[in-house]
C-alpha positions in Angstrom: 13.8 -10.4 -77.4 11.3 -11.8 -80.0 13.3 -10.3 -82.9 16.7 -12.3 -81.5 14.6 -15.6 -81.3 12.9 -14.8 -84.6 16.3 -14.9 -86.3 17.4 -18.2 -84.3 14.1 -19.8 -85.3 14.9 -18.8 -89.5 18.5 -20.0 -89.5 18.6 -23.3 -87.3 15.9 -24.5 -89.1 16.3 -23.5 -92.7 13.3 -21.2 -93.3 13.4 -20.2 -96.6 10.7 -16.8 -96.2 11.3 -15.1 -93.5 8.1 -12.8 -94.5 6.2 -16.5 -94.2 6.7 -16.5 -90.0 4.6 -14.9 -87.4 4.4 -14.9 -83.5 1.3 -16.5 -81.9 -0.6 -17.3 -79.0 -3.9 -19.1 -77.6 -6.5 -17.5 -76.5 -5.7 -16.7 -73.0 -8.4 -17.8 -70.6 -8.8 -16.8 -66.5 -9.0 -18.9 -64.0 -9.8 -16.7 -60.8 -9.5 -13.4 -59.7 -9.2 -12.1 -56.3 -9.9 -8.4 -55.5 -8.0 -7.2 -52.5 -7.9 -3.4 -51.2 -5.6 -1.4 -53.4 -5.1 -4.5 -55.5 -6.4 -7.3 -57.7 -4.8 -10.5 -58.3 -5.4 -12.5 -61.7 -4.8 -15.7 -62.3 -4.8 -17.5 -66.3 -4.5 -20.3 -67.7 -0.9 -21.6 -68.8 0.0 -19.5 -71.4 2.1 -20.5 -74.3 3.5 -18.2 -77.2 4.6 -19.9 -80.7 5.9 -18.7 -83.8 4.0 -19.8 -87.3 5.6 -20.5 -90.4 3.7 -20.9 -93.2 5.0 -22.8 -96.4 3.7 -24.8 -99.4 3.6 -27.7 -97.7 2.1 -26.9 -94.6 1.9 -24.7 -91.0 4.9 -25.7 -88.3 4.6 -24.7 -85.0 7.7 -23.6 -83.0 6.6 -23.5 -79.3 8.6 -20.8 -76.9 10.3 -21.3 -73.7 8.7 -18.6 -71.4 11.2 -19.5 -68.6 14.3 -19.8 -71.0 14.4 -16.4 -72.9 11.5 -17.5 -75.3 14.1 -19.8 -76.7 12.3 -22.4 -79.4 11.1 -26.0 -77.4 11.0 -28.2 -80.8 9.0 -27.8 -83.6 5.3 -29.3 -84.9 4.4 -29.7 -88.8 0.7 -30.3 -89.8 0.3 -30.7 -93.6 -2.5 -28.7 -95.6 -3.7 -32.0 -96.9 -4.5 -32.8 -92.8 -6.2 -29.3 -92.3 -10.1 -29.4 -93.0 -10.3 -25.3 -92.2 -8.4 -22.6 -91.5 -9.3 -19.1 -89.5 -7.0 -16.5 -88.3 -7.4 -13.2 -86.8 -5.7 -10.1 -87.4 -4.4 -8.8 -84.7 -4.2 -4.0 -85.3 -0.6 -3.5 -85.0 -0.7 0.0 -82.9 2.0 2.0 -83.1 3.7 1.2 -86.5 
């Protein structure tokens, strides 16, 4: 499903490196849980995926739709010239 969005994301907006996007998320924080007999219920924090693209002129943001098929919601642009720091984390890609 990613992969099909992915490919949306590149050609309705023009993205020149495909190698230059990534997928995204925050942090995911919980809110409650409650343990019941046999099961446990969790309960988070909204959670909301993106893809990255990163360029020469900056990092946009492409928000995902969780209810509509992870369909792109807009787009957000900051500008390296904004950006005072920058950390990522690598995430271990198991299985590839």
């Amino acid at each position: 499903m990613l992969e099909e969005q992915l490919k949306e994301v590149i050609e309705k907006f023009g993205l020149k490196d495909e190698k230059a996007i990534t997928f995204g998320h925050p942090k995911m924080k919980m809110k409650w849980i409650l343990p019941l007999p046999g099961i446990t219920v969790y309960s988070f924090e909204q959670f909301q995926p993106f893809f990255i693209y990163f360029d020469e002129e900056g990092i946009t943001f492409f928000p995902l739709d969780l209810n509509n098929k992870y369909r792109v919601m807009g787009k957000s642009f900051v500008a390296w010239n904004d950006l005072k720091s920058f950390n990522f984390k690598k995430r271990l890609n198991y299985g590839r």
